[in-house]
C-alpha positions as CSV (number, residue, x, y, z in Angstrom):
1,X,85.1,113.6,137.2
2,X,85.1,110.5,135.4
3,X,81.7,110.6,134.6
4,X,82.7,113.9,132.5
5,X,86.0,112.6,131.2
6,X,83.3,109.6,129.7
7,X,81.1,112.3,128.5
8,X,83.7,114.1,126.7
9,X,85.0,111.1,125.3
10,X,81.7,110.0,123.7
11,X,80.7,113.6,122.2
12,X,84.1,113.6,120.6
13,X,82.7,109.8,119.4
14,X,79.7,110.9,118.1
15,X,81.2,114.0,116.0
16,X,83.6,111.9,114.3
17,X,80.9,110.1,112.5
18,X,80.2,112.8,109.4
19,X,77.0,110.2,108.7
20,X,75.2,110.9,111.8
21,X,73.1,113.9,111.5
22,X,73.6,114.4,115.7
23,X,77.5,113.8,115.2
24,X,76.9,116.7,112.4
25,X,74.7,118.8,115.3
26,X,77.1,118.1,117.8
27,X,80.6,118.7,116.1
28,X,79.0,122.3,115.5
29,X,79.6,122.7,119.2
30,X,83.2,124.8,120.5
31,X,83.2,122.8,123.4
32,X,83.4,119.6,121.3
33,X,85.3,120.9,118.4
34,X,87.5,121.9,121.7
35,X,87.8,118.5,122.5
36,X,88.3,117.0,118.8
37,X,91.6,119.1,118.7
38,X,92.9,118.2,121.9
39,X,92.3,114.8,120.7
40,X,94.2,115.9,117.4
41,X,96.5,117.3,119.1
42,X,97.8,114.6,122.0
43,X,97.6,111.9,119.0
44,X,100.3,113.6,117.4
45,X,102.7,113.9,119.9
46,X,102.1,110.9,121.9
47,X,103.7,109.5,118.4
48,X,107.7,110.5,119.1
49,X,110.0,109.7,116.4
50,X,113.1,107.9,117.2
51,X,116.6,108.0,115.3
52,X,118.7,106.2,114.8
53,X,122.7,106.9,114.7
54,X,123.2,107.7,111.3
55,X,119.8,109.5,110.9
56,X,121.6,111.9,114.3
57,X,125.1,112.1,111.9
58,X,123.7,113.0,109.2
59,X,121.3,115.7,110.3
60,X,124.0,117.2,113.2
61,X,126.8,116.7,110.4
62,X,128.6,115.2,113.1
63,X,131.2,111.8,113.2
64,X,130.0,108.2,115.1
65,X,132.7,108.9,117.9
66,X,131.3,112.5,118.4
67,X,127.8,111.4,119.0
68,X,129.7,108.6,121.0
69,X,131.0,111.3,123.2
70,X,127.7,113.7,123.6
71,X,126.2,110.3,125.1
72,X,129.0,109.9,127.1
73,X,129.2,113.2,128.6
74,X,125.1,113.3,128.7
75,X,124.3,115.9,126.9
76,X,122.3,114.0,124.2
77,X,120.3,111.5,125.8
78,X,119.2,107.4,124.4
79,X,117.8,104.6,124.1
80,X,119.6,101.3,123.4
81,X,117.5,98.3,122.5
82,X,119.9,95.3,122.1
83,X,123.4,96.8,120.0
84,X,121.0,99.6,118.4
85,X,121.0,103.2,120.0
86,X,118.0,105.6,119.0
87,X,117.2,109.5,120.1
88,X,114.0,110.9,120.1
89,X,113.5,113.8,117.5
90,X,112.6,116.2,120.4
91,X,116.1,115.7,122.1
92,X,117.8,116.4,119.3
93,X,115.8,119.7,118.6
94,X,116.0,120.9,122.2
95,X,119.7,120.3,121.8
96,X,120.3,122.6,119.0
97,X,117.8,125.8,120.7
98,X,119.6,125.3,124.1
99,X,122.7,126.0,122.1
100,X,121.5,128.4,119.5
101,X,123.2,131.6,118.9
102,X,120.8,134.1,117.4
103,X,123.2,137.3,117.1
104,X,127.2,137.0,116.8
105,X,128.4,138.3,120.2
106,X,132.2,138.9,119.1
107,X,132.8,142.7,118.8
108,X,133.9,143.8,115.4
109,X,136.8,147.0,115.6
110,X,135.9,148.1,112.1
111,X,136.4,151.6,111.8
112,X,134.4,153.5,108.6
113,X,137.6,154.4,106.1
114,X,139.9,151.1,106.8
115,X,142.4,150.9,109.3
116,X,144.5,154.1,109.6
Protein backbone atom coordinates (compact mmCIF):
# COMPACT_ATOMS: atom_id res chain seq x y z
CA UNK A 1 0.00 0.00 0.00
CA UNK A 2 2.80 2.23 0.45
CA UNK A 3 4.36 1.47 -2.64
CA UNK A 4 0.99 3.13 -4.22
CA UNK A 5 0.61 5.96 -1.66
CA UNK A 6 4.58 6.74 -3.19
CA UNK A 7 3.20 6.30 -6.57
CA UNK A 8 0.47 8.66 -6.13
CA UNK A 9 2.58 11.03 -4.61
CA UNK A 10 5.13 11.28 -7.38
CA UNK A 11 2.49 11.44 -10.37
CA UNK A 12 0.90 14.31 -8.40
CA UNK A 13 4.91 15.52 -8.49
CA UNK A 14 5.35 15.25 -11.95
CA UNK A 15 2.00 17.07 -13.03
CA UNK A 16 2.82 20.05 -11.01
CA UNK A 17 5.71 20.82 -13.23
CA UNK A 18 3.74 22.77 -16.35
CA UNK A 19 7.52 22.58 -18.02
CA UNK A 20 7.63 18.89 -18.38
CA UNK A 21 5.92 17.69 -21.35
CA UNK A 22 5.15 14.08 -19.22
CA UNK A 23 3.96 16.30 -16.21
CA UNK A 24 1.69 17.99 -19.19
CA UNK A 25 0.78 14.10 -20.46
CA UNK A 26 0.25 12.96 -17.12
CA UNK A 27 -1.91 15.90 -15.42
CA UNK A 28 -4.29 15.00 -18.44
CA UNK A 29 -5.03 11.91 -16.43
CA UNK A 30 -8.57 11.92 -13.91
CA UNK A 31 -6.85 9.69 -11.76
CA UNK A 32 -4.09 12.26 -11.25
CA UNK A 33 -6.10 15.33 -11.60
CA UNK A 34 -8.09 13.18 -8.79
CA UNK A 35 -5.20 13.22 -6.72
CA UNK A 36 -4.02 17.02 -7.47
CA UNK A 37 -7.34 18.08 -5.81
CA UNK A 38 -7.30 16.00 -2.97
CA UNK A 39 -3.99 17.44 -2.49
CA UNK A 40 -5.68 20.98 -3.04
CA UNK A 41 -8.09 20.12 -1.06
CA UNK A 42 -6.31 18.61 2.44
CA UNK A 43 -3.78 21.74 2.08
CA UNK A 44 -6.49 23.96 2.72
CA UNK A 45 -7.98 22.69 5.66
CA UNK A 46 -5.13 21.29 7.33
CA UNK A 47 -4.55 25.36 7.54
CA UNK A 48 -7.22 26.17 10.53
CA UNK A 49 -7.53 29.66 11.47
CA UNK A 50 -7.40 30.64 15.00
CA UNK A 51 -9.11 33.75 16.83
CA UNK A 52 -8.42 35.48 18.99
CA UNK A 53 -10.91 37.02 21.75
CA UNK A 54 -11.74 40.17 20.21
CA UNK A 55 -11.84 38.67 16.68
CA UNK A 56 -14.83 35.95 18.58
CA UNK A 57 -16.61 39.57 20.15
CA UNK A 58 -16.67 41.19 17.44
CA UNK A 59 -17.94 38.60 14.91
CA UNK A 60 -20.64 36.93 17.74
CA UNK A 61 -21.36 40.66 18.87
CA UNK A 62 -20.98 39.36 22.08
CA UNK A 63 -19.17 41.03 25.60
CA UNK A 64 -15.41 39.55 27.07
CA UNK A 65 -17.39 38.03 30.19
CA UNK A 66 -19.94 36.32 27.78
CA UNK A 67 -17.35 34.52 25.79
CA UNK A 68 -15.81 34.10 29.39
CA UNK A 69 -18.88 32.21 30.33
CA UNK A 70 -19.43 29.90 26.89
CA UNK A 71 -15.76 28.66 27.84
CA UNK A 72 -16.78 28.11 31.14
CA UNK A 73 -19.84 26.26 30.62
CA UNK A 74 -18.06 24.41 27.41
CA UNK A 75 -19.91 25.16 24.86
CA UNK A 76 -17.21 27.12 22.83
CA UNK A 77 -14.11 25.28 23.08
CA UNK A 78 -9.99 26.90 23.35
CA UNK A 79 -6.85 27.13 23.26
CA UNK A 80 -4.74 29.13 25.72
CA UNK A 81 -1.08 29.63 24.87
CA UNK A 82 0.52 31.58 27.88
CA UNK A 83 -2.38 34.61 29.04
CA UNK A 84 -3.72 34.48 25.18
CA UNK A 85 -6.98 32.34 24.46
CA UNK A 86 -7.70 31.52 20.57
CA UNK A 87 -10.76 29.49 18.87
CA UNK A 88 -10.55 27.84 15.82
CA UNK A 89 -12.78 29.35 12.97
CA UNK A 90 -14.58 25.97 12.53
CA UNK A 91 -15.84 25.99 16.36
CA UNK A 92 -17.15 29.12 16.08
CA UNK A 93 -19.16 28.17 12.76
CA UNK A 94 -20.39 24.88 14.15
CA UNK A 95 -21.60 26.92 17.05
CA UNK A 96 -23.76 29.16 15.27
CA UNK A 97 -25.49 25.99 12.75
CA UNK A 98 -26.02 23.81 15.88
CA UNK A 99 -27.97 26.77 17.11
CA UNK A 100 -29.46 28.08 13.97
CA UNK A 101 -33.10 28.73 13.71
CA UNK A 102 -34.22 28.49 10.05
CA UNK A 103 -38.13 29.17 10.43
CA UNK A 104 -39.76 31.22 13.59
CA UNK A 105 -41.47 28.41 15.55
CA UNK A 106 -43.80 30.91 17.74
CA UNK A 107 -47.38 30.64 16.50
CA UNK A 108 -48.79 33.90 15.25
CA UNK A 109 -52.94 34.30 16.30
CA UNK A 110 -53.46 36.91 13.51
CA UNK A 111 -56.75 36.64 12.30
CA UNK A 112 -57.50 38.24 8.41
CA UNK A 113 -59.65 41.65 9.39
CA UNK A 114 -57.84 42.62 12.89
CA UNK A 115 -58.89 41.49 16.06
CA UNK A 116 -62.69 41.48 16.60
Amino acid sequence: MNDLKTIGQNLVELAKDPSDPIGQTIAKCPCVQALLEANTNLAKNTRETWLDNQDVMFMLHISLRSLQTMRSNGTLPYSRINNKIYYRRSDIEKLLNDNYSPKNTRQQSFKKGGNK
